[in-house]
RODO-2510 file (C-alpha; in nm, 4 decimals, decimal comma):
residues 370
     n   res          X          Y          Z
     1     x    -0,4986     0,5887     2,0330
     2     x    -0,1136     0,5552     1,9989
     3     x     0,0640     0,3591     1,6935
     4     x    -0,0097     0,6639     1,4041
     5     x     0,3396     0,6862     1,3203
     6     x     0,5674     0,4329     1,1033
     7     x     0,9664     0,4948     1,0081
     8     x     1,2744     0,5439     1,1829
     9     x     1,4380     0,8183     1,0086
    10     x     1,1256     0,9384     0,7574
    11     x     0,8430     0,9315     0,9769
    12     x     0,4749     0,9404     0,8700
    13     x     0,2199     0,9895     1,1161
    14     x    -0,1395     0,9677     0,9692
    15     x    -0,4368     1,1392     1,1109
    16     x    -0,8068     1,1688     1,0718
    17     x    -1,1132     0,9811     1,0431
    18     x    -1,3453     0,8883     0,7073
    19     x    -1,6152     1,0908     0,7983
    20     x    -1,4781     1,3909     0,9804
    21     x    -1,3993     1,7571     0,8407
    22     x    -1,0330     1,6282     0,6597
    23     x    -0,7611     1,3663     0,6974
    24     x    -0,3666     1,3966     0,6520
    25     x    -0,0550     1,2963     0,6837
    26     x     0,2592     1,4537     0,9182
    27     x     0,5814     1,4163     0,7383
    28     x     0,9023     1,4098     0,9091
    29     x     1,2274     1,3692     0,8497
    30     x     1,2524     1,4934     0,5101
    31     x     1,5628     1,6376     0,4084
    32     x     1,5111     1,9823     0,2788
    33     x     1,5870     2,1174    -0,0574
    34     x     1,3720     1,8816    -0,2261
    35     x     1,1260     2,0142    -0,5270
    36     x     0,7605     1,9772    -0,3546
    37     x     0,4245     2,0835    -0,4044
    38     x     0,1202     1,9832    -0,4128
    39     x     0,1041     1,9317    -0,7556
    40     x     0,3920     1,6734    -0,7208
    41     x     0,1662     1,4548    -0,4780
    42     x    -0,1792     1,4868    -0,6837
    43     x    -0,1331     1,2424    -0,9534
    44     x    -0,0422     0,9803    -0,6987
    45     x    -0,3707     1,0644    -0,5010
    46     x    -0,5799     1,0838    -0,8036
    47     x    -0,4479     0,7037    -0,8766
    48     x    -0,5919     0,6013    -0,5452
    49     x    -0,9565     0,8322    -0,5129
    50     x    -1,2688     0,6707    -0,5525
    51     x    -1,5909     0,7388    -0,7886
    52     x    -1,3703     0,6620    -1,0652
    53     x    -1,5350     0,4022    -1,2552
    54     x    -1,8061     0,1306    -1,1728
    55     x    -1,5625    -0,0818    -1,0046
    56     x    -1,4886     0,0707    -0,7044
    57     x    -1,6490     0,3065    -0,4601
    58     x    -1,9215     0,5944    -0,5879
    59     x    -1,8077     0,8200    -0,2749
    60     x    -1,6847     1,1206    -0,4759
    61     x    -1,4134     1,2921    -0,3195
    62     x    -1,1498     1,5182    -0,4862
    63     x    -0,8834     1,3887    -0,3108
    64     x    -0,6896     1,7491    -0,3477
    65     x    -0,3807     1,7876    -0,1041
    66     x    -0,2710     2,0659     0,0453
    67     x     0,0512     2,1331     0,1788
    68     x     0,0245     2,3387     0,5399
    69     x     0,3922     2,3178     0,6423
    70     x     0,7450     2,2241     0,5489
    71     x     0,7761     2,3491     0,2039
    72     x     0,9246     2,7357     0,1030
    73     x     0,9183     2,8496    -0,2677
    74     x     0,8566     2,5341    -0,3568
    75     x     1,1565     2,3450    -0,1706
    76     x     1,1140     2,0970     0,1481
    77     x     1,3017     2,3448     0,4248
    78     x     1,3737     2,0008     0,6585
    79     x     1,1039     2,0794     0,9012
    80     x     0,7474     1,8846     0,9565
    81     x     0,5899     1,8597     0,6301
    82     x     0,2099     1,9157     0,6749
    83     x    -0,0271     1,7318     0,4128
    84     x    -0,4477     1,7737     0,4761
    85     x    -0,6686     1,6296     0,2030
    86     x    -1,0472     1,7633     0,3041
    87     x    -1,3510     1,5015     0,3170
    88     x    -1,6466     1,6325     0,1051
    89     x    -1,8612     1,3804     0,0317
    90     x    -1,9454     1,1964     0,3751
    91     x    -2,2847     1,0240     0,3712
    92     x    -2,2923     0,9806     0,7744
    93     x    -2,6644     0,8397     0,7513
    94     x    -2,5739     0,5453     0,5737
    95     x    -2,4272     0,3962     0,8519
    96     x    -2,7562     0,5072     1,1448
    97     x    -2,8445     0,1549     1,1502
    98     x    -2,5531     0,0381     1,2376
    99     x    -2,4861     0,2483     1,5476
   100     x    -2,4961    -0,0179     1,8091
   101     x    -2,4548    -0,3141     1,6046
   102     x    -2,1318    -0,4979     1,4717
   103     x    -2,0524    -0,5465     1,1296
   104     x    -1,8661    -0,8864     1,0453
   105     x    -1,5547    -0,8776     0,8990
   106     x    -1,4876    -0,5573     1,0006
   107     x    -1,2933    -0,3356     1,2920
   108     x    -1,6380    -0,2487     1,4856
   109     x    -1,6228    -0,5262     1,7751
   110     x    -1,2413    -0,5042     1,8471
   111     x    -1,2479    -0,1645     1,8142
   112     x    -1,5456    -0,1492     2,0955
   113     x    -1,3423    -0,4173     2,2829
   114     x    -1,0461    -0,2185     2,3254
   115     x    -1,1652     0,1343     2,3573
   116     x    -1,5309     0,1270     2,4597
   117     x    -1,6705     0,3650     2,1774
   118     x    -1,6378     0,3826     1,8476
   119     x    -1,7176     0,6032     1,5345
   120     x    -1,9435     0,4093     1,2969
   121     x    -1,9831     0,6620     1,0198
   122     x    -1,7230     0,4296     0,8315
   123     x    -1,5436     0,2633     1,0566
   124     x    -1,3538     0,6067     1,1785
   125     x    -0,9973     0,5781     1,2211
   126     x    -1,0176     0,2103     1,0889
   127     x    -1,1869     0,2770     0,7412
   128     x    -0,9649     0,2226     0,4469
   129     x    -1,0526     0,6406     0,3798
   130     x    -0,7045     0,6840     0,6033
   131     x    -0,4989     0,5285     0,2995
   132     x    -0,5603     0,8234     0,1010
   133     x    -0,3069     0,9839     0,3935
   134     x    -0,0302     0,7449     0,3088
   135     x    -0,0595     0,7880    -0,0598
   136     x     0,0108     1,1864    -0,0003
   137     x     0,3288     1,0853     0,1834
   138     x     0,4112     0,8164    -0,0313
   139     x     0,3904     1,0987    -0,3155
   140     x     0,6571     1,3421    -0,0964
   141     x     0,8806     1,0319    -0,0504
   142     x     0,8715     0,9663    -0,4392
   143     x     0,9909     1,3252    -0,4992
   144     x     1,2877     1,2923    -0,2436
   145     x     1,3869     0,9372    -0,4341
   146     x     1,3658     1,0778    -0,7763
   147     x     1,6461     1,3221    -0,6633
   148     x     1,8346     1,0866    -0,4554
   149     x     1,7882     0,7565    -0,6639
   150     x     1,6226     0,8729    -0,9702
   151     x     1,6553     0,5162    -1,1451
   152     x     1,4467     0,3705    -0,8636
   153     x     1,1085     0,2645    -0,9813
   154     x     0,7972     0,1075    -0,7928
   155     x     0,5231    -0,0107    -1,0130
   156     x     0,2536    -0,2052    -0,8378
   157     x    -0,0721    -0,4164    -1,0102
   158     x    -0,2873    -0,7007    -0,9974
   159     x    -0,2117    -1,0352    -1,0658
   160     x    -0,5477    -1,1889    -0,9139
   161     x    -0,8807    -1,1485    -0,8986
   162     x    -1,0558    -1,4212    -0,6846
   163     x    -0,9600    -1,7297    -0,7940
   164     x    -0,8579    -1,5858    -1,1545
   165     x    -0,4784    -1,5577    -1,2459
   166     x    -0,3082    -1,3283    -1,5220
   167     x    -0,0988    -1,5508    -1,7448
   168     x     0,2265    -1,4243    -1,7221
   169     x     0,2858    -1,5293    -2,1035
   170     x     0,0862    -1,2071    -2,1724
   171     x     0,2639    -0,9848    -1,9672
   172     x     0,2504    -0,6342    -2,0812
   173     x     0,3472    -0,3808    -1,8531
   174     x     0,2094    -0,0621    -2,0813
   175     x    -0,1530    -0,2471    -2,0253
   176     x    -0,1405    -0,1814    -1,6565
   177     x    -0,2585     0,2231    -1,6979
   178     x    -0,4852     0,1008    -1,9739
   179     x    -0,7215    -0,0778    -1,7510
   180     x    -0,9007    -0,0225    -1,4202
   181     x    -0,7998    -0,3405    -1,2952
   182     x    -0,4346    -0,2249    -1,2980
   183     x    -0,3604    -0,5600    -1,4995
   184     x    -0,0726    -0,6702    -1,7077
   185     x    -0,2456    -0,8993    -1,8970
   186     x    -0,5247    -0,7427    -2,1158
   187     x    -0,7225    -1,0792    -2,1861
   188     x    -0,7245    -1,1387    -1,8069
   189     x    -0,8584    -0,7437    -1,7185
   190     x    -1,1673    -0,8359    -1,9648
   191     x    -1,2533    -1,1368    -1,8088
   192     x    -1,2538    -0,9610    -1,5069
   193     x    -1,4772    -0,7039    -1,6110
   194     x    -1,7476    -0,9135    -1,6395
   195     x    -1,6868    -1,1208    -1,3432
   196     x    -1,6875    -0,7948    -1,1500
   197     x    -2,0130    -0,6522    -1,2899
   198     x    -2,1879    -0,9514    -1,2218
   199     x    -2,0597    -0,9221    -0,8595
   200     x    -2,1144    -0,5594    -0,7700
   201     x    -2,4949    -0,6144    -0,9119
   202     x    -2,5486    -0,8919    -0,6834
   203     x    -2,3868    -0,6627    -0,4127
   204     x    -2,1045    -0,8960    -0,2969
   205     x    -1,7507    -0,8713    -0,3296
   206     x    -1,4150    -1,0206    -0,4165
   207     x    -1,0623    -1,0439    -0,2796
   208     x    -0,7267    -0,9703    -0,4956
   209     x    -0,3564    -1,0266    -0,5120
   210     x    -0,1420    -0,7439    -0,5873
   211     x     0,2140    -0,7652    -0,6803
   212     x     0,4530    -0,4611    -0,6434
   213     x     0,8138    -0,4380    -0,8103
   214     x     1,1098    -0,1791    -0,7149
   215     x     1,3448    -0,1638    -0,9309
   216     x     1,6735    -0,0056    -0,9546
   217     x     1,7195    -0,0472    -0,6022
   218     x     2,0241    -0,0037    -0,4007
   219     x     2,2202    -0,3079    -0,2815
   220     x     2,3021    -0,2712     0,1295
   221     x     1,9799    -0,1528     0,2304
   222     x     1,8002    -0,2781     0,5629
   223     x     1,9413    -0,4214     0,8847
   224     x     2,0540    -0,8178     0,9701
   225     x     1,8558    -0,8605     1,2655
   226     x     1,5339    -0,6044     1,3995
   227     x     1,5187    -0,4104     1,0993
   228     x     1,5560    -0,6071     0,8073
   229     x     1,4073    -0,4793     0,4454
   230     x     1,1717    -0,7653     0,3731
   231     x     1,0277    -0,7625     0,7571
   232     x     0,9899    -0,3757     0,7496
   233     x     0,8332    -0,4246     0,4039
   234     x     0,6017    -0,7091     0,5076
   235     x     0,4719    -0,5312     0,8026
   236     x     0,4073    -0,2003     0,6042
   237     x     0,1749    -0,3678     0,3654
   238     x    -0,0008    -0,6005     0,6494
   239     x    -0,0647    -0,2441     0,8126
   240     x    -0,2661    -0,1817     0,4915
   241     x    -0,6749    -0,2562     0,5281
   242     x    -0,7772    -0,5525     0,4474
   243     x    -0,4455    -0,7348     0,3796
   244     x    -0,4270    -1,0811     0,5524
   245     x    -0,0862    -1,1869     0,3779
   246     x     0,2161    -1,1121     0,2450
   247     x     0,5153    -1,2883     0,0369
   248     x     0,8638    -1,1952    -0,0730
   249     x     1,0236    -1,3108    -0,4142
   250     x     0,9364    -1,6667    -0,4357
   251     x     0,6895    -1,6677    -0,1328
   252     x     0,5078    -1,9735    -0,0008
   253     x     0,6127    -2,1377    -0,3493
   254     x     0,9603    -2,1905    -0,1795
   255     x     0,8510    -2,3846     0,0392
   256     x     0,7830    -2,6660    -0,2550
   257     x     1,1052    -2,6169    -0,3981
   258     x     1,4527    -2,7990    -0,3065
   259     x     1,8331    -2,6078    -0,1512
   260     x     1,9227    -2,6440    -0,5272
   261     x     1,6225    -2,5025    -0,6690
   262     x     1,6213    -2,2013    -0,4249
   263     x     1,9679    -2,0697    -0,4550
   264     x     1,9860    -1,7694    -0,6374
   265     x     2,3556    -1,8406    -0,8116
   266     x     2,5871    -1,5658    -0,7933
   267     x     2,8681    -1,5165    -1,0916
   268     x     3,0772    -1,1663    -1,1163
   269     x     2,9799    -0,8981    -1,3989
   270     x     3,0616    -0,6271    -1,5466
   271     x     2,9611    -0,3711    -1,3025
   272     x     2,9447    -0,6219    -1,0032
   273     x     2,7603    -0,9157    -0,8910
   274     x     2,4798    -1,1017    -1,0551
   275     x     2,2291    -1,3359    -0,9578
   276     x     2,1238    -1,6203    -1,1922
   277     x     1,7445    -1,6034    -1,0364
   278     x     1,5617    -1,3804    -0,7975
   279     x     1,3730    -1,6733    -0,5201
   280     x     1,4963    -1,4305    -0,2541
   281     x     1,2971    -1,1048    -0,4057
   282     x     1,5593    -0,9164    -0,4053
   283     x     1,6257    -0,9409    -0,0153
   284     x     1,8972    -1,1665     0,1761
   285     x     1,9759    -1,1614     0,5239
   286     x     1,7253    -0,8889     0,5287
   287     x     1,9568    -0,6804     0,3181
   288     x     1,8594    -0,5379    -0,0605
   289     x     2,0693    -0,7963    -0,3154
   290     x     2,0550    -0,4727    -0,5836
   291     x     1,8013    -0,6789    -0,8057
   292     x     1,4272    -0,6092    -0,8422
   293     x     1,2189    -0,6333    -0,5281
   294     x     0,9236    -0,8803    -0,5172
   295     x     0,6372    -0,8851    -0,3296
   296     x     0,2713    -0,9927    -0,3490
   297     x    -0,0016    -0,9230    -0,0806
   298     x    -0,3485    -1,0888    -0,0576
   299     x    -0,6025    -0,8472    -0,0238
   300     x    -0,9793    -0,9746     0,1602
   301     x    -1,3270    -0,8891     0,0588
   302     x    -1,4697    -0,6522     0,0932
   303     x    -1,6792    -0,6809     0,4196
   304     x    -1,9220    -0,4324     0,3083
   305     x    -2,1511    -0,6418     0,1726
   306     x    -2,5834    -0,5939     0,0575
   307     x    -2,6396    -1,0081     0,1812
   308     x    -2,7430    -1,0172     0,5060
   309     x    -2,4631    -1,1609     0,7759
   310     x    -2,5406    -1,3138     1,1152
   311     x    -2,3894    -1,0690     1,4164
   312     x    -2,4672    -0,8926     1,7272
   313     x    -2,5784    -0,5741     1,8384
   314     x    -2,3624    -0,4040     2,1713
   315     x    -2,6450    -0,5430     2,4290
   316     x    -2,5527    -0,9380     2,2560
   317     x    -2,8864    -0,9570     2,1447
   318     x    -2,8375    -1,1874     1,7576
   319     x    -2,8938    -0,9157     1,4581
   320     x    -2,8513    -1,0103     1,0944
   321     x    -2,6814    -0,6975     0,8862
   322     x    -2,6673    -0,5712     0,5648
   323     x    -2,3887    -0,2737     0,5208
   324     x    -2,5493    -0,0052     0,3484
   325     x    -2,3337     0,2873     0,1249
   326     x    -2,0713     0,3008    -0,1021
   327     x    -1,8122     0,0390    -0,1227
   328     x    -1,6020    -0,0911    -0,3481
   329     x    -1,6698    -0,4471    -0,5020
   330     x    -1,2978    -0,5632    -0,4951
   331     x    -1,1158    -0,3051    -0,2475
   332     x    -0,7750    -0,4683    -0,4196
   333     x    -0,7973    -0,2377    -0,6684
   334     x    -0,7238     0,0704    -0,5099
   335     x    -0,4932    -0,0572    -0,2475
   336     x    -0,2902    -0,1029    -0,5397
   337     x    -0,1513     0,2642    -0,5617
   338     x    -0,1524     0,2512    -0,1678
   339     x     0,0845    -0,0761    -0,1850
   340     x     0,2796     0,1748    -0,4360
   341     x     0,3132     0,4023    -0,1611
   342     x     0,3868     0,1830     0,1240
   343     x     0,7264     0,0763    -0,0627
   344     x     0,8483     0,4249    -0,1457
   345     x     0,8031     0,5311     0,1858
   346     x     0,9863     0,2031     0,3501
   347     x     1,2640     0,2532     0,0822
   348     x     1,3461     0,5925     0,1359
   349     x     1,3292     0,5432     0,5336
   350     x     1,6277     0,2382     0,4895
   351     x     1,8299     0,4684     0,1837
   352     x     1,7720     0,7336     0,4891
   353     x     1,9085     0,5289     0,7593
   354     x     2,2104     0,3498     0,5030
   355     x     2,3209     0,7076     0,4316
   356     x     2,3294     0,7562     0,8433
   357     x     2,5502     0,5153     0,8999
   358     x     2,7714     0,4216     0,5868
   359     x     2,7443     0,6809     0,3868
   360     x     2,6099     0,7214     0,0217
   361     x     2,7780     0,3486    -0,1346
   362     x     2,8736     0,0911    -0,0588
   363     x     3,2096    -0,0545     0,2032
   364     x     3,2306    -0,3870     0,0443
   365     x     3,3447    -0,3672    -0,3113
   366     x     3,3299    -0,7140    -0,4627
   367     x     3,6989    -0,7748    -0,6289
   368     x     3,8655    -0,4956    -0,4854
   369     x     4,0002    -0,4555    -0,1716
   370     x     3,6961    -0,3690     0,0998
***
């Protein structure tokens, strides 16, 4: 299987399967003399691992990283960082009667399609158990930003559950580590709540959108043609399971509004440009603008489901199939830290390849002479 790796300059190549002896993450192109260990990446993984609370997943796995290569005395040396993160609690039975049949909504039949096999026990290389892998290199990226950038800031959470919408009236950033929802709007995580009891009892599931902010990030970054930010962005978080969309700044909502609407005006400050409004999300011509970045990504549901679904088995014979084991009622919730990670790791890959070729700042300085 080929296509492991994403990056240009800081690479991440992910490896391992949901049920097999451990899973990781290959790390290159870090530059060295960065403050790393595994205690810098756990709280990032321990955002993301299941068993948690009722609301997602009761696999119990500790989620603890360990570094293998890369790091000496507790500084990156530039070489291959190594990250493994052990699976302990695999329930491989679960999935026995499912060995020959295809779940819907899920990898199995394409996966058969293209390779002729497959790994059941969780979907293998396609289960959403391969995120935890990003999230470790998403937590080695952080570390290199915080010394390179250290205002940058990437805070991801939901702003939809189903067909319910926070109210943005009562948004409260503080509330979004108060809640297991990852919500911004405290009357919105409690209605929730409920709604998501009632659905993990009757074994079904519910989509999610989740919106994730940078802020404090460098103007010039990204490309104007193959590599620009918002395309590099939109395809990291489309690689994520389960995510069948993705918008930037305004989104799809653009498309209602009018040239004079849209246009994000531009006057001169202080300490340079500034943009009356933020439709673009913080990206034109593929290019950071220096304001916040936007996006929102619509997450599925769960496939995983206890009602039975019509499918086939591998001889074509008609089966109908309900997916025993653990699974999480909304899987939006934890792809929330993974969307997290996604960004850092896209970021620091463009402030890597900016630095390549321009240097550390910027040519064009707005009223001076570049």
């Amino acid at each position: 299987m080929s296509f492991n790796t994403f990056g240009h300059v800081f690479r991440v190549t992910t490896w391992g399967e949901s049920h097999g002896p451990a899973l990781g993450a290959t790390v290159d192109g870090c530059p060295p003399g960065i403050a790393l260990d595994a205690g810098t990446i756990q709280p990032w993984l321990d955002r993301r691992r299941p068993g948690q609370n009722r609301y997602t997943t009761q696999r119990r796995e500790p989620d603890a990283v360990e570094i293998l290569s890369g790091v000496y005395e507790g500084r990156t040396t530039g070489t291959p960082i190594q990250l493994m993160i052990r699976n302990t609690d695999q329930r491989s039975k679960d999935y026995g009667d499912i060995a020959d049949s295809f779940r819907p909504g899920h990898a199995d039949l394409t996966y058969f399609q293209k390779y002729g096999l497959r790994d059941p026990r969780g979907g293998g290389r396609s289960s959403a158990r391969e995120t935890a892998a990003r999230v470790a290199a998403g937590g080695v990226a952080r570390a290199v930003l915080a010394d390179l950038v250290p205002a940058l800031q990437v805070t991801g959470y939901m702003v939809q559950m189903g067909p319910h919408r926070i109210d943005r009236s009562r948004f409260d950033g503080a509330e979004i580590a108060r809640n297991p929802f990852w919500c911004p709007d405290q009357v919105a995580a409690d209605a929730w709540a409920e709604e998501l009891d009632a659905m993990r009892k009757a074994g079904n599931s519910v989509g999610a959108v989740i919106e994730v902010v940078a802020q404090g990030v460098p103007a010039g970054l990204g490309a104007p043609v193959y590599a620009k930010l918002d395309a590099e962005l939109a395809g990291a978080m489309m690689s994520i399971n389960a995510v069948k969309g993705v918008e930037i700044g305004a989104g799809f909502e653009a498309a209602a509004l009018t040239g004079e609407q849209n246009a994000d005006e531009i006057s001169m400050g202080t300490d340079g440009p500034v943009y009356g409004s933020n439709h673009a999300g913080g990206v034109l011509g593929g290019i950071s603008t220096g304001q916040d970045l936007v996006l929102r990504l619509a997450v599925k549901p769960t496939s995983s489901i206890l009602t039975p679904r019509a499918s086939i088995t591998r001889a074509g014979a008609p089966v109908d199939l309900i997916t025993k084991g653990r699974h999480d009622p909304c899987v939006g919730i934890r792809a929330v830290p993974v969307a997290e990670a996604m960004m850092v790791c896209v970021l620091l890959d463009h402030l890597l390849l900016h630095r390549a070729q321009c240097g550390a700042g910027l040519l064009g300085q707005i009223g001076g002479t570049g």
